[in-house]
C-alpha positions as CSV (number, residue, x, y, z in Angstrom):
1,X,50.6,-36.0,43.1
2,X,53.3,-36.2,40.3
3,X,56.8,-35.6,40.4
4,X,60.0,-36.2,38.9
5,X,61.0,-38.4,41.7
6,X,59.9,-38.1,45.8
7,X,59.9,-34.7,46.3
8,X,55.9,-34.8,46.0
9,X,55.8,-36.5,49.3
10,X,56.1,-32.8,51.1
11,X,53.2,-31.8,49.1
12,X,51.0,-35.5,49.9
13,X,51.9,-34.8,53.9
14,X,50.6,-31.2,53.6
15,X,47.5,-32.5,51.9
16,X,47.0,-35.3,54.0
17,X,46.3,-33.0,57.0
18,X,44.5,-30.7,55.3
19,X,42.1,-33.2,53.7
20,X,41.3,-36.6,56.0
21,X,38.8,-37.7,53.6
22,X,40.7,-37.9,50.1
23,X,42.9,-40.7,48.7
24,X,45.9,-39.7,47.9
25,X,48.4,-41.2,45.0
26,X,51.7,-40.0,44.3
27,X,53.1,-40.8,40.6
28,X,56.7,-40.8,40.9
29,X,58.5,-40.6,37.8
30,X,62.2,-42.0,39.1
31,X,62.6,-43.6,36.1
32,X,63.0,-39.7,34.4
33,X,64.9,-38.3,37.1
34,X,66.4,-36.1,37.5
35,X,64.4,-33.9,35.0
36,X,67.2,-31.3,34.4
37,X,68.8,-33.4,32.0
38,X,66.2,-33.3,29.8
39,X,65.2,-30.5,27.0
40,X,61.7,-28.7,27.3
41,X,60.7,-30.4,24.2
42,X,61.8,-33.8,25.4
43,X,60.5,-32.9,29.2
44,X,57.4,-31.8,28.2
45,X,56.7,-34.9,25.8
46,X,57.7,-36.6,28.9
47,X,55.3,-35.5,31.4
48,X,52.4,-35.6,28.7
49,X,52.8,-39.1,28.3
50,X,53.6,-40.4,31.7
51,X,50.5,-38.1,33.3
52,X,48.1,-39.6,30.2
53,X,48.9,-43.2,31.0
54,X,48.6,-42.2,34.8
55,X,45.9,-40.7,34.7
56,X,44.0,-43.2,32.8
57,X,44.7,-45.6,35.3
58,X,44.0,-44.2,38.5
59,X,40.9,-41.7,37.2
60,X,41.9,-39.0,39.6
61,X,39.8,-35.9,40.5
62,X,42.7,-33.7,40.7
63,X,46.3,-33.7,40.0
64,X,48.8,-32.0,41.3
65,X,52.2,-30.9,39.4
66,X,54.2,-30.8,42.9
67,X,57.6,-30.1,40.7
68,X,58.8,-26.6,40.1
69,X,60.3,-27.7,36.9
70,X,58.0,-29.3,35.5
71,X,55.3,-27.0,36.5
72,X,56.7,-24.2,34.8
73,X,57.2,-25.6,31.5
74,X,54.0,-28.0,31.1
75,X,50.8,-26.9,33.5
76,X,49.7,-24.8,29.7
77,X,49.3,-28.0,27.9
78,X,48.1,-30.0,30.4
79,X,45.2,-28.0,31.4
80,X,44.2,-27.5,27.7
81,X,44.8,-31.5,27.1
82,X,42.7,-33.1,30.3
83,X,39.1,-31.7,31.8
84,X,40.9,-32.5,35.6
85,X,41.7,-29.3,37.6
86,X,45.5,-28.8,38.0
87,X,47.5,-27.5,40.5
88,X,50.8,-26.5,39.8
89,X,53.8,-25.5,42.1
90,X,56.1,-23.0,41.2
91,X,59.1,-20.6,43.1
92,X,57.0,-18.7,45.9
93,X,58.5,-15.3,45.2
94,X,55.2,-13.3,45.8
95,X,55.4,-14.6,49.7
96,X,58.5,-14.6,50.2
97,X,59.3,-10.8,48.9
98,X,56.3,-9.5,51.0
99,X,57.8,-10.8,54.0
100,X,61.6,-10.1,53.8
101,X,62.8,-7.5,56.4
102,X,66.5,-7.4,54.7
103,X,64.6,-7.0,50.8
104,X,67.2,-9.5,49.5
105,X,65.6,-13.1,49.0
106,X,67.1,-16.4,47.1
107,X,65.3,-19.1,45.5
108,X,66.9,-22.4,45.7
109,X,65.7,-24.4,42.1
110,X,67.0,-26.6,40.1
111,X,69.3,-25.2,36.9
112,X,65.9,-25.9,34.4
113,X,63.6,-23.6,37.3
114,X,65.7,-20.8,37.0
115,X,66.3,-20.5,33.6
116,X,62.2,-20.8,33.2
117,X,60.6,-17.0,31.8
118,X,58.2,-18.4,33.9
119,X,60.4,-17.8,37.1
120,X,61.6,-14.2,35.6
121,X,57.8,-12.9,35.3
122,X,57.4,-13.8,38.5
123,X,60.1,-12.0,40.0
124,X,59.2,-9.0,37.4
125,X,55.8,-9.2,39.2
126,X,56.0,-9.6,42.6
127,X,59.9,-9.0,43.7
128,X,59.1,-5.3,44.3
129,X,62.4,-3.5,45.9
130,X,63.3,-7.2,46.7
131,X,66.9,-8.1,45.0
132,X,65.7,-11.7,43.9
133,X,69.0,-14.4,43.8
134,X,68.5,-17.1,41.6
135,X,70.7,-20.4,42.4
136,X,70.3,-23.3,40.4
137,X,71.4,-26.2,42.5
138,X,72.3,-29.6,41.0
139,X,73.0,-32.1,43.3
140,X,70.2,-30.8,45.9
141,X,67.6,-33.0,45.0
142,X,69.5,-36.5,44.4
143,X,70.5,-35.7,47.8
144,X,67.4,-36.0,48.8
145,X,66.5,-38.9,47.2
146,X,69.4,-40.5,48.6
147,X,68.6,-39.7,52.3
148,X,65.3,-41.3,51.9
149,X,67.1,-44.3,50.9
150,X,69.7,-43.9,53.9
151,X,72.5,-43.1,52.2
152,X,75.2,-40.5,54.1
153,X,74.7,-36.8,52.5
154,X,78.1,-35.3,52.1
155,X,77.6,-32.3,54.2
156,X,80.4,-29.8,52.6
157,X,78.4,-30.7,50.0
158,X,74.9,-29.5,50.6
159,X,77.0,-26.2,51.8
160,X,78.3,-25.5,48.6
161,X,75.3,-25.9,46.7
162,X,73.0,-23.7,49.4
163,X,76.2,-21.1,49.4
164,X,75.6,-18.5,46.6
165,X,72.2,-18.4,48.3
166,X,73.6,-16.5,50.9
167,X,74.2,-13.0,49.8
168,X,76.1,-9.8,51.7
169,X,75.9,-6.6,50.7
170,X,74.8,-4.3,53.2
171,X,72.5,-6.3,54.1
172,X,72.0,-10.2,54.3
173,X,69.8,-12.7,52.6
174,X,67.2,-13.3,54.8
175,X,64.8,-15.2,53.3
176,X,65.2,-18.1,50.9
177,X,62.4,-19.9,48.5
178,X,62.5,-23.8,48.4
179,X,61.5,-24.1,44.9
180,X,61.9,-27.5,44.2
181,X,59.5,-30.1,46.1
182,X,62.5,-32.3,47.5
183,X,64.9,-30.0,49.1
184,X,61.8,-29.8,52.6
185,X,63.1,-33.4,52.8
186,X,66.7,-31.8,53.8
187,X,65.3,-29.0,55.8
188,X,67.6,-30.2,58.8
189,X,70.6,-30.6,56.7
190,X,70.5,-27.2,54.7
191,X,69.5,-25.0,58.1
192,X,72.5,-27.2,59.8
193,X,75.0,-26.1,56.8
194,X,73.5,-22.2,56.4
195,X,75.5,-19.4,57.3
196,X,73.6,-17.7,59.1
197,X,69.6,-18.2,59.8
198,X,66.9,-17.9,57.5
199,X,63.0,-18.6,56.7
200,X,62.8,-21.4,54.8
201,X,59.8,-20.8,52.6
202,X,58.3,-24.4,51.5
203,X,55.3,-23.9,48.8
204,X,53.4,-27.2,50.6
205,X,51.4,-25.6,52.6
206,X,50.0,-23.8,49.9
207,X,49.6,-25.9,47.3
208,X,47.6,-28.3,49.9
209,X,45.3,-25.0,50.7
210,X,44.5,-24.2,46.7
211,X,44.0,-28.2,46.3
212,X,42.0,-28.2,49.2
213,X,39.9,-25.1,47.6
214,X,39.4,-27.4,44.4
215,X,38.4,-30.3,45.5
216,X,35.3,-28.4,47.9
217,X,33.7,-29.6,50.6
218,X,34.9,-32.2,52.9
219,X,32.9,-35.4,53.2
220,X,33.8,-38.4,55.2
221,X,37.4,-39.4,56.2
222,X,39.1,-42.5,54.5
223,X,42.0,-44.6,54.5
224,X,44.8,-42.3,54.9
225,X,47.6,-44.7,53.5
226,X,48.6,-43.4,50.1
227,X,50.2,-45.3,47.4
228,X,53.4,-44.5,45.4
229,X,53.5,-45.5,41.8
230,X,57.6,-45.6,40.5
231,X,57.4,-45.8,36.8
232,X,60.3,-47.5,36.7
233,X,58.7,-50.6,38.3
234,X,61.7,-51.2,40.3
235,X,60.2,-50.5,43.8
236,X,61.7,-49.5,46.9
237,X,64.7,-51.3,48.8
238,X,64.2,-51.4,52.3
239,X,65.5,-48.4,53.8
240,X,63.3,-46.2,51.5
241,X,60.0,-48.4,52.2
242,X,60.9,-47.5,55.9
243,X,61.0,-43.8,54.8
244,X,57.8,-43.8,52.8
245,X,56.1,-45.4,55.9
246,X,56.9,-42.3,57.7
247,X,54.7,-40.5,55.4
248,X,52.0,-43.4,55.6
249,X,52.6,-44.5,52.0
250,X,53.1,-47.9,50.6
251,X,54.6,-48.8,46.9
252,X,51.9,-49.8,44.5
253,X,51.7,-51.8,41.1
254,X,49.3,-51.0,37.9
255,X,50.3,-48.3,36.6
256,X,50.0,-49.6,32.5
257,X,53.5,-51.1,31.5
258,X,55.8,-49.0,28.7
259,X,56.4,-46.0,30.9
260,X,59.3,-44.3,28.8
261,X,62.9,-44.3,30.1
């Protein structure tokens, strides 16, 4: 798994019970994050280089992209650069339009997500007579972050960044697309602060399925502690070594030195 920062644990926990006999490895790239304040040119660059050195390293079978934003600018190149199978993760509109009774659906991103042609073909695709709400959060995923390092989320505001999600006009939002890998980590928090109930669609699930698909059939289980990789060699303090441990994952070293910054 790759990421921008944590949000790839969802993804490893889904895969983790679908596979028991894979190792799992989750690159997290905190010393890029948050990726929306990069440029596609400099993001892209980015990813190519941390993924090449990453990959070199730990010789993976298959990686997956579990980040919406980086997913929707770089899985092209990355698939034409490496002979790995990739799985990407991008907004779940397809799923989430079939299944709306109210036709009006969100998706929760980051600001780079939802600005993504990418994310606009989808919706041209499969949104149907669903009205499709884009909300490009900012603060959603350093919440996260934080909260796995046990620091106090501001709760007024994780409300007024899940707000304009929330649409009335004859009939209510009723279903809303978690399209960035961090914001399951909040689940509790953004159904606590909701106006009114929704299904909270998190792409996981899916993404484990399709990796599952890739990788074929299932051979003998393994050790089912995973290692985290931080680029920026800094670690994790305690409070967020006692949060990885919740997901059975331990902070590793050597990954090659000169990760950019």
């Amino acid at each position: 798994m790759f990421d921008s920062g944590l949000g790839g644990l969802t993804v490893l926990r889904e895969i983790a019970r679908a596979r028991a006999d894979v190792e799992l490895s989750l690159v997290a790239d905190d010393a890029g994050f948050p990726y929306g304040r990069l440029d596609d040119a400099a993001l892209l660059e980015r990813v190519v280089t941390v993924l090449d050195r990453s990959i070199d390293a730990l010789r993976p079978d298959l990686v997956v992209i579990a980040c919406n934003t980086a997913s929707t600018l770089a899985l092209p190149v990355l698939r034409k650069r490496f002979s790995i199978p990739f799985v990407g993760t991008v907004p779940a509109i397809k799923p989430a339009c079939a299944q709306s009774k109210t036709k009006r659906v969100s998706v929760l991103a980051t600001a780079a997500t939802v600005r993504r042609d990418y994310t606009f073909e989808l919706i041209r695709e499969f949104a149907g007579d669903c009205r499709v709400t884009l909300r490009g959060a900012e603060r959603l995923a350093g919440f996260a972050e934080d909260a796995l390092r046990g620091i106090r989320i501001d709760g007024e505001a994780i409300r007024a960044e899940i707000e304009p999600c929330f649409i009335e006009d004859g009939a209510r939002t009723d279903t809303v697309v978690l399209a960035c890998t961090h914001y399951p980590l909040i689940l509790p928090q953004l159904e606590q602060y909701a106006p009114w109930p929704v299904t909270w669609i998190d792409p996981a699930p899916a993404i484990a399925r399709r990796a599952s698909q890739l990788l074929g059939a299932e051979g003998p289980p393994v050790d089912r502690t995973a290692k985290t990789y931080f680029t920026s060699g800094n670690g994790a303090p305690p409070a967020l070594a006692r949060a990885l441990a919740d997901f059975r994952v331990i902070v590793a070293e050597g990954l090659p030195a000169g990760l950019p910054v």
